[in-house]
C-alpha positions as CSV (number, residue, x, y, z in Angstrom):
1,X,110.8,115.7,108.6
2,X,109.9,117.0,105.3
3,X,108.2,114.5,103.5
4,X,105.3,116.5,101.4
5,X,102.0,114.4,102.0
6,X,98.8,114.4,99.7
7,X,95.0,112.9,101.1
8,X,93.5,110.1,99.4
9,X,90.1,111.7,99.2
10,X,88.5,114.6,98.6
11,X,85.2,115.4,100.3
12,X,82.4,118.2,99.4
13,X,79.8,119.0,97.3
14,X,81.1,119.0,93.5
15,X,80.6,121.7,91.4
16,X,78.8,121.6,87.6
17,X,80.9,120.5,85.4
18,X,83.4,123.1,82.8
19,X,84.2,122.6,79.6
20,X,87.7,122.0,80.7
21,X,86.5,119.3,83.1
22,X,85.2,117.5,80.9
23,X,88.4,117.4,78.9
24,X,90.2,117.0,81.9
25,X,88.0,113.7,82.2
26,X,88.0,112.2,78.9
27,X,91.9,112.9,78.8
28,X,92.1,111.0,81.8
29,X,90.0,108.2,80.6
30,X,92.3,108.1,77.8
31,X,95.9,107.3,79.3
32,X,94.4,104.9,81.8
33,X,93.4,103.1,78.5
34,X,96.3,103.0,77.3
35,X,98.1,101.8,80.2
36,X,95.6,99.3,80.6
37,X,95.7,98.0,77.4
38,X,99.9,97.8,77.2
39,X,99.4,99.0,73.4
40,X,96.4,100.5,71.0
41,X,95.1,103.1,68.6
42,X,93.3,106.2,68.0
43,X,90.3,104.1,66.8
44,X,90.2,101.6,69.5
45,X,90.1,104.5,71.8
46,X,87.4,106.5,70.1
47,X,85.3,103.3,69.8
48,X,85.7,102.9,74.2
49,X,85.4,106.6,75.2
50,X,82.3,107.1,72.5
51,X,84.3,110.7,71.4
52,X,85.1,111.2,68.2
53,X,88.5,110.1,66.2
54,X,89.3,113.7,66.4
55,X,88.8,114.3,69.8
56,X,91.2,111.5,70.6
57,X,93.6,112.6,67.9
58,X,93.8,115.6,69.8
59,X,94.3,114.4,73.5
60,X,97.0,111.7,71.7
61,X,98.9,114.5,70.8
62,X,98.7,116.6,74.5
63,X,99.9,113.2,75.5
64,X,102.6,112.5,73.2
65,X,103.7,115.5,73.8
66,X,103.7,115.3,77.4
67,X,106.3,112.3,76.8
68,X,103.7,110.2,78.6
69,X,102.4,108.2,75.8
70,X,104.7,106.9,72.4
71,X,103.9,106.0,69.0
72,X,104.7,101.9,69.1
73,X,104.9,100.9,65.0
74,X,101.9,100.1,63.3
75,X,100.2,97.2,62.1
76,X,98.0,96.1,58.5
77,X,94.5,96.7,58.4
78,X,91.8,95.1,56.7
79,X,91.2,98.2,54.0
80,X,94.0,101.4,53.8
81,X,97.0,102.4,55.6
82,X,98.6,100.9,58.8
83,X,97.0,101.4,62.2
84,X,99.4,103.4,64.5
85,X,99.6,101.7,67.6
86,X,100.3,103.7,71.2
87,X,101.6,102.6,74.4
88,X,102.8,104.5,77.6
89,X,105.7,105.7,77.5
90,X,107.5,103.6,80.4
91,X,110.1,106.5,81.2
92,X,107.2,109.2,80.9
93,X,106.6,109.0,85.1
94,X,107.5,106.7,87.4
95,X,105.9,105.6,91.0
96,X,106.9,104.0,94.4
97,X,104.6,101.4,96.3
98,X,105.5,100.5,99.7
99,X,104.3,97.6,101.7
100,X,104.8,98.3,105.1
101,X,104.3,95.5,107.7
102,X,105.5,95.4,111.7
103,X,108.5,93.3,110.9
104,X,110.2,95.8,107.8
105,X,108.8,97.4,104.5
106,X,109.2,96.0,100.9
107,X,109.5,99.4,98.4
108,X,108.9,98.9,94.7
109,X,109.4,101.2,92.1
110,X,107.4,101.5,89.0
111,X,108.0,103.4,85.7
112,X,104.1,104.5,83.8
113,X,103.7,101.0,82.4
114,X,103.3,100.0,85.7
115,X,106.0,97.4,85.2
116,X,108.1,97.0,88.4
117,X,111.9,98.1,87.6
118,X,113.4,97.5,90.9
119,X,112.3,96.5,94.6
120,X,114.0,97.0,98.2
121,X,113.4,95.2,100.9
122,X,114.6,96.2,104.6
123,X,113.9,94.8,108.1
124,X,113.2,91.1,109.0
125,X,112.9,91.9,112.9
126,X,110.2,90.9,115.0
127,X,107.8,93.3,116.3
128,X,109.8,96.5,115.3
129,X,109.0,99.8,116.6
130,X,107.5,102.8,114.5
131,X,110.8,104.2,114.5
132,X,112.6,101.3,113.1
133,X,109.8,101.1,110.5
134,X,110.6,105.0,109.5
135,X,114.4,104.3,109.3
136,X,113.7,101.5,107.1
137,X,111.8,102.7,104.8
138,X,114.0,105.7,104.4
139,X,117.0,103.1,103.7
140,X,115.0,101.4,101.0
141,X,114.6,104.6,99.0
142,X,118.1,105.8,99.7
143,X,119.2,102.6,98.0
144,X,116.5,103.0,95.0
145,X,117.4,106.1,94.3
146,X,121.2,105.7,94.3
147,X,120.1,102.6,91.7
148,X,117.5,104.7,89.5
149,X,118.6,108.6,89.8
150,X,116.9,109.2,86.2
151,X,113.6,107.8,87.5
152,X,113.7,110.7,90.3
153,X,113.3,113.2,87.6
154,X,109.9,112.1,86.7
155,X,108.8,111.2,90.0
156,X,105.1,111.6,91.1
157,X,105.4,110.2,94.1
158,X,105.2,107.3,97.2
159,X,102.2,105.4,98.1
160,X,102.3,103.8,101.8
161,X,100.1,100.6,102.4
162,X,100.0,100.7,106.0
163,X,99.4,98.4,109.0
164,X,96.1,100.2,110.6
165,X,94.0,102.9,110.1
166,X,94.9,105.7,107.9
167,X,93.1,109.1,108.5
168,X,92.6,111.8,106.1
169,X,92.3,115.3,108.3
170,X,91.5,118.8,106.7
171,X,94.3,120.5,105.4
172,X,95.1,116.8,103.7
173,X,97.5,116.0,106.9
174,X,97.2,111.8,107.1
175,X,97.6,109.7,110.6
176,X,98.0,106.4,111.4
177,X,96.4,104.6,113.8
178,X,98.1,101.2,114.3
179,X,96.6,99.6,117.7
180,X,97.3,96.0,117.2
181,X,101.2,96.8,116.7
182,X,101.1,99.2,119.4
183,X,102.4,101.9,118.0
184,X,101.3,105.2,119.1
185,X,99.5,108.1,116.8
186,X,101.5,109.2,113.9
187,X,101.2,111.5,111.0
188,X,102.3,109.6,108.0
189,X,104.5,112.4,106.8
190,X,106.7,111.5,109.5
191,X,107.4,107.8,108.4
192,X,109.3,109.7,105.7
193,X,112.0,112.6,105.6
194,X,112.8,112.4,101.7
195,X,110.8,115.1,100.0
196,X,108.6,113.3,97.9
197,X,104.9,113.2,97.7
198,X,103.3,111.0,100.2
199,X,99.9,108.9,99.5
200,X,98.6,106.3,102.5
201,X,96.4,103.6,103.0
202,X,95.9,100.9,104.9
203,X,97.5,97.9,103.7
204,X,94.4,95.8,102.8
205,X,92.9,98.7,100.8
206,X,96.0,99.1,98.7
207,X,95.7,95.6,97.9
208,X,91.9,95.6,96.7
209,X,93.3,99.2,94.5
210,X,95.9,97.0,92.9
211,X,93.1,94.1,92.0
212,X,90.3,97.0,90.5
213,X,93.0,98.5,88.9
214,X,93.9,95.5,86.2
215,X,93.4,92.1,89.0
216,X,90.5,90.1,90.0
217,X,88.1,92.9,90.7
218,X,88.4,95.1,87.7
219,X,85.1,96.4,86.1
220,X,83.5,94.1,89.1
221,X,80.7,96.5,90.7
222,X,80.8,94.4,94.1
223,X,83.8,92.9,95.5
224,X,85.3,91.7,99.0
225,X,89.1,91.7,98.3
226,X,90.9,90.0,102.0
227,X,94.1,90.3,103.3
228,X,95.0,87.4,105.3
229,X,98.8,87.2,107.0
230,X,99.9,88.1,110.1
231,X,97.3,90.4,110.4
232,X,93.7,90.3,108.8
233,X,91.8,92.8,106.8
234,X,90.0,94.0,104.1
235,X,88.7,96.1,100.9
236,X,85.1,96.9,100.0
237,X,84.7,97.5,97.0
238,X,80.7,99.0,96.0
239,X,79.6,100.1,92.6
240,X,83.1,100.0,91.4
241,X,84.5,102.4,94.7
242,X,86.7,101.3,97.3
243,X,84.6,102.3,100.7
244,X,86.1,104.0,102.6
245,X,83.6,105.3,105.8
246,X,83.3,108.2,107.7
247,X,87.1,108.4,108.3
248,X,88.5,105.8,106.3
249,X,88.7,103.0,109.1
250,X,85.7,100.7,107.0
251,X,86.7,97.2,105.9
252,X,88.6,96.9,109.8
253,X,87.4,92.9,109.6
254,X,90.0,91.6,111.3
255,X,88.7,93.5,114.6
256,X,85.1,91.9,114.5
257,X,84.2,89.9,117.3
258,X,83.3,86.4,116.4
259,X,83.4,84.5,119.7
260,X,82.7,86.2,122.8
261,X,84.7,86.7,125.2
262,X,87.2,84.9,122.6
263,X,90.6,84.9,122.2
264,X,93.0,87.5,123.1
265,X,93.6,89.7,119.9
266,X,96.6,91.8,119.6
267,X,94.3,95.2,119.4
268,X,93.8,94.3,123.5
269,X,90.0,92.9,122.0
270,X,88.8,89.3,122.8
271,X,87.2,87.4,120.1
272,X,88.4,88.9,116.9
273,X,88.6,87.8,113.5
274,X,92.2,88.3,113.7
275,X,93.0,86.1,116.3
276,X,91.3,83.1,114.8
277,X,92.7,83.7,111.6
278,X,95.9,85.7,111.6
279,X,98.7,84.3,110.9
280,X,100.3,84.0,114.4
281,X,96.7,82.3,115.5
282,X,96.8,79.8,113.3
283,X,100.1,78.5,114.4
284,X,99.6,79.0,117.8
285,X,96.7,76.5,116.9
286,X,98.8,73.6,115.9
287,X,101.4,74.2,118.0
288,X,98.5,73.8,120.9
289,X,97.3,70.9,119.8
290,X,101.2,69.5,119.1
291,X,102.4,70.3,116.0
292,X,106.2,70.9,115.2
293,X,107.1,73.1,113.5
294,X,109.9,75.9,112.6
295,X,109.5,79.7,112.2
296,X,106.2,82.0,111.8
297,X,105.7,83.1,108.1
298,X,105.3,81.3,104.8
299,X,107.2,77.8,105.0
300,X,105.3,77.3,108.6
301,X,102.1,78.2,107.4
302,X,103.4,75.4,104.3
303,X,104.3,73.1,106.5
304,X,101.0,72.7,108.4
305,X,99.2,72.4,104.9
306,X,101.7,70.1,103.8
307,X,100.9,67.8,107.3
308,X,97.0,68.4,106.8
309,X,97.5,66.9,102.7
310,X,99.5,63.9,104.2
311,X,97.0,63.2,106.9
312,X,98.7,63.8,109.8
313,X,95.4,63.7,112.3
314,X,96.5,66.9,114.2
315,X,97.1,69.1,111.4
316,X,93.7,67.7,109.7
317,X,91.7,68.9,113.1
318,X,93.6,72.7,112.8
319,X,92.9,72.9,109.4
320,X,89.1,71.6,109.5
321,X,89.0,74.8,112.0
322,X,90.6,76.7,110.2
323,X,88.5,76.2,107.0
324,X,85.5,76.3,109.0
325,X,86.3,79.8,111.0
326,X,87.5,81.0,107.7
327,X,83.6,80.3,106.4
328,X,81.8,81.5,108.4
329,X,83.8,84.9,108.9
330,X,83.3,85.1,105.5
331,X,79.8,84.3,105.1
332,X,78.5,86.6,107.4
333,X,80.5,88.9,105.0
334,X,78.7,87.7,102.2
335,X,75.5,88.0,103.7
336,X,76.2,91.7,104.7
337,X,77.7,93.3,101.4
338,X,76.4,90.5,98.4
339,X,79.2,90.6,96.8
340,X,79.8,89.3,93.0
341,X,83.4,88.3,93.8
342,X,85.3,87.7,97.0
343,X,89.0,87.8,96.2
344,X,91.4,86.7,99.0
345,X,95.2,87.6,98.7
346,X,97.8,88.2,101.4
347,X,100.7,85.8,102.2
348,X,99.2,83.3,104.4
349,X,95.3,83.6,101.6
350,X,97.7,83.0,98.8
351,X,99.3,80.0,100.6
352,X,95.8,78.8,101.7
353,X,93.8,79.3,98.0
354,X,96.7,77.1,96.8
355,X,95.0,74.0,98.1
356,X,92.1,74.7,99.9
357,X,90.1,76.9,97.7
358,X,87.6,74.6,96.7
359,X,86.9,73.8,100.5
360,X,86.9,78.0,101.6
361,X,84.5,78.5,98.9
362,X,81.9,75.7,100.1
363,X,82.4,76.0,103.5
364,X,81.3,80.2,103.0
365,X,78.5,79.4,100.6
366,X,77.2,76.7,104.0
367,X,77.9,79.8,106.6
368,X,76.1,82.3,104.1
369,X,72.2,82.2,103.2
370,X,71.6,80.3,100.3
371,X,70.9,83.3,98.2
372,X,73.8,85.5,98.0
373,X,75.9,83.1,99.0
374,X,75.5,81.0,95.4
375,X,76.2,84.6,94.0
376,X,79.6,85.3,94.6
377,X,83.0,83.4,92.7
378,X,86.3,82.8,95.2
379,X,89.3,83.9,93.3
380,X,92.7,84.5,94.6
381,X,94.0,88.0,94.2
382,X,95.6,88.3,90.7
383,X,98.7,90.0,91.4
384,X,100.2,87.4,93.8
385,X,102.5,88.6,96.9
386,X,103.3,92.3,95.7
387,X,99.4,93.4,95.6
388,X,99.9,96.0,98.4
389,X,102.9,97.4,97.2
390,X,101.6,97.5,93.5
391,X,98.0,99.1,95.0
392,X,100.2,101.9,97.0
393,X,102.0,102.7,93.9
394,X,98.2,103.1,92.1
395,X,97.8,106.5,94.1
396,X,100.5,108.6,92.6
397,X,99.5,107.0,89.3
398,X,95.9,108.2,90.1
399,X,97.4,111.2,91.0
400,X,99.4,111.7,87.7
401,X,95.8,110.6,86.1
402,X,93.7,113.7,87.5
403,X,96.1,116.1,87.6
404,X,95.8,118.7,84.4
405,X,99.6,119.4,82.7
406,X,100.2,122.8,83.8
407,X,99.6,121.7,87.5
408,X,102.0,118.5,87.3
409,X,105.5,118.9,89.5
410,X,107.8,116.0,89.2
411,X,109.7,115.4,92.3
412,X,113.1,117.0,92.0
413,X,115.0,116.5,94.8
């Protein structure tokens, strides 16, 4: 295939800083302000990046120039002439997220506002094999790109939040390692034959990108951000970074043993967090203990909250585990890392903060020691549902962030 693929991390020692590095930076620092802030002026952004007015006049006018940021009107101020206002320039680049999951992909495409345009959605089958997943993903972009061709001329690239471990080798070559669907070994690049730009992650760390980026954990220096659906996982986020390891495989919570000698977990483990708290487990719960019910995914998972509110006495004993395994998984967590916020998103957290936030976030604080755990706020992730295609998407934007104008290639093909 010849998908073009691009690491998420650069290792090594860096080197003193130039005088064009700096610019580089502070140019940098600029755009993602104004991105951020949907619309401002050359003030505003002198008064955040502490550089002069001049020094921002200037990088205003590489970027206008660029066609990555527009002049939006003006507005009155207090003493003078009208304050300019700037925004991105939505049409200036544009960026693909992908959510990819064992049972299809969900592709999103984004223009530099970071407002979704259009989305494509393909699978729906159970357990489907790596190749399916490739086929389906290269369906979903066919079908954008037939939809947006203009938004292919200023493309940066494809983000992948994936279902496992994503590894970043020398050279920048990217493999992932997806045990608990068991799929074998498989460079990314070959998930995708279009020629675009490929960036991967693992699906929970896209999520907790999405959430620094402008969600529940931005300008937060300590954050757990959780993915809970079929599958469990999660971001750690320390002084402002996503952590990432030695190899990229840190934040694999799902896989920690909590009961010995526990329950069979998909990964071929016993005991793991993942097969108390995955979304299969917890059905598999109530339908143990005698619950009826229809399907697997988000109206089952409804369904057993919706018997647990109307007092049903099964559903009240699943969820009282539930709550309580959900705890003390995340206490230990809390103990371990301190964190300022723990942000849970994911189909089946969303579906859970909805009613039983109140009783997640004392039954932690009761697992955790009575320290750090009356240090963190529970929050659910910001950006609902889309969070890991969204995150995905961030990496291209990072890309088109750091990357100095002469260097920049748009995807043309």
């Amino acid at each position: 295939m010849t998908a073009r693929t691009a690491a998420t991390r650069v290792t090594g020692s860096a080197a003193p800083a130039t005088v064009s590095d700096v610019r580089q930076r502070n140019r940098t620092q600029a755009l993602r302000s104004i991105i951020l802030s949907g619309q401002t002026s050359r003030a505003a952004l002198a008064r955040e990046s502490g550089l002069s007015v001049a020094s921002v006049t200037n990088l205003v006018a590489e970027l206008i120039s660029e066609g990555l940021v527009v002049e939006a009107g003006s507005v009155a101020s207090s003493g003078g002439r009208p304050v300019t206002l700037l925004a991105p320039n939505p049409s200036g680049a544009y960026f693909l997220g992908a959510d990819v999951g064992e049972r299809g992909v969900a592709v999103e495409l984004f223009d530099l506002s970071m407002t979704r345009v259009d989305r494509e959605f393909r699978g729906g089958r159970e357990g489907e094999p790596i190749e399916a997943i490739a086929r389906d993903l290269d369906e979903a972009l066919d079908a954008l790109r037939q939809r947006n061709p203009l938004a292919w001329e200023r493309m940066m690239g494809l983000g992948l939040g994936l279902p496992g471990i994503v590894e970043s080798e020398p050279g920048g070559r990217q493999v992932l390692y997806a045990q608990s669907l068991g799929w074998p070994a498989i460079p990314v690049a070959d998930l995708v034959s279009h020629p675009v730009t490929i960036f991967a992650e693992n699906g929970a760390k896209t999520q907790a990108m999405a959430e620094l980026w402008d969600g529940a954990a931005r300008g937060v220096g300590e954050a757990l951000v959780v993915l809970l659906g079929r599958g469990v996982g999660l971001g750690i986020v320390s002084r402002g970074q996503l952590a990432g390891g030695l190899t990229s495989s840190a934040g694999e919570w799902g896989h920690v043993k909590i009961v010995r000698g526990g329950k069979l977990c998909r990964c071929g483990g016993h005991g793991c967090v993942e097969a108390y708290l995955g979304a299969d487990a917890i059905l598999e719960s109530w339908r143990q203990a005698g619950g009826e019910f229809e399907g697997s995914g988000w109206r089952a998972i409804g369904s057993l909250l919706d018997a647990d509110a109307a007092g049903d006495p099964v559903a009240v004993d699943v969820v009282n585990e539930l709550v309580a395994t959900l705890g003390s998984a995340l206490g230990g967590l809390v103990n371990l890392t301190n964190p300022e916020r723990v942000i849970i998103g994911g189909w089946v957290g969303l579906r859970l903060m909805e009613t039983l936030a109140e009783r997640i976030e004392a039954a932690t604080r009761e697992e955790a020691l009575a320290r750090p755990g009356a240090q963190f706020d529970l929050l659910a992730c910001h950006f609902g549902g889309d969070t890991v295609a969204l995150g995905a998407a961030m990496m291209p934007l990072q890309a088109l962030l750091n990357e100095p104008p002469s260097q920049r290639r748009f995807e043309s093909a």
